[in-house]
N, C-alpha and C positions, 0 to 999 in steps of 0.2 A: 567427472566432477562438475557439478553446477557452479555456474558464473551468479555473483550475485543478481546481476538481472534476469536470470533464470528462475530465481528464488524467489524474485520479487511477483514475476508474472503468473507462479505455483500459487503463491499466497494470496496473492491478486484476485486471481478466480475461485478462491475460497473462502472470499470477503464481496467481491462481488458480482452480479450476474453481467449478461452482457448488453446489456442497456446502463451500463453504470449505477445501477440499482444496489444500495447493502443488502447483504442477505444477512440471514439470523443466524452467526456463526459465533456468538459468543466475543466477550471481549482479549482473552486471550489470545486470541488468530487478530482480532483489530489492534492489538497492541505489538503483535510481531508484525504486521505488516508496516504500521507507523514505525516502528524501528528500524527496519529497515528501508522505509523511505529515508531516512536521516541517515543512512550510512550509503546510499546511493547520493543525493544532495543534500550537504548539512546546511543550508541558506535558508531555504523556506521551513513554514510551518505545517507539518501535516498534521498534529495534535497530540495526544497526551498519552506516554507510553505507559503512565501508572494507572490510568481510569481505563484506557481504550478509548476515548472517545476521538473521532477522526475529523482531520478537515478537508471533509469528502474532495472539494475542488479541486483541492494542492494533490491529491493522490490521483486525482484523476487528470488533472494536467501533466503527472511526473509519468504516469503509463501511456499517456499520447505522446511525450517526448522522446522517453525510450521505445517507442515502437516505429519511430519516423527512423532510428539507426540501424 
């Protein structure tokens, strides 16, 4: 079974490439992935689960955090 950080680095590379780049994946894959940024750390802002739109930084700070563990 997948650990949510497992779930989150799935999603992760189906939102973005690996230059931290958004790919064109639609805003339902950018709004599961902001979701579950906020069920990994509910403190910060990663942006908006109704629109999808993301705040690219916060999601890219939370995937350098979790990959230093």
């Amino acid at each position: 079974m997948d650990t949510l950080k497992d779930k989150f680095f799935s999603i992760y590379a189906e939102v973005f490439d690996e230059k931290g780049n958004p790919k064109a994946c639609g805003r339902r894959k950018c709004a599961e992935l902001i979701a579950l940024c906020y069920q990994v750390d509910g403190k910060n802002d990663f942006g908006n689960i109704q629109t999808g739109i993301m705040n690219v930084s916060n999601i890219i700070s939370l995937k350098e955090k979790l990959s230093q563990n």
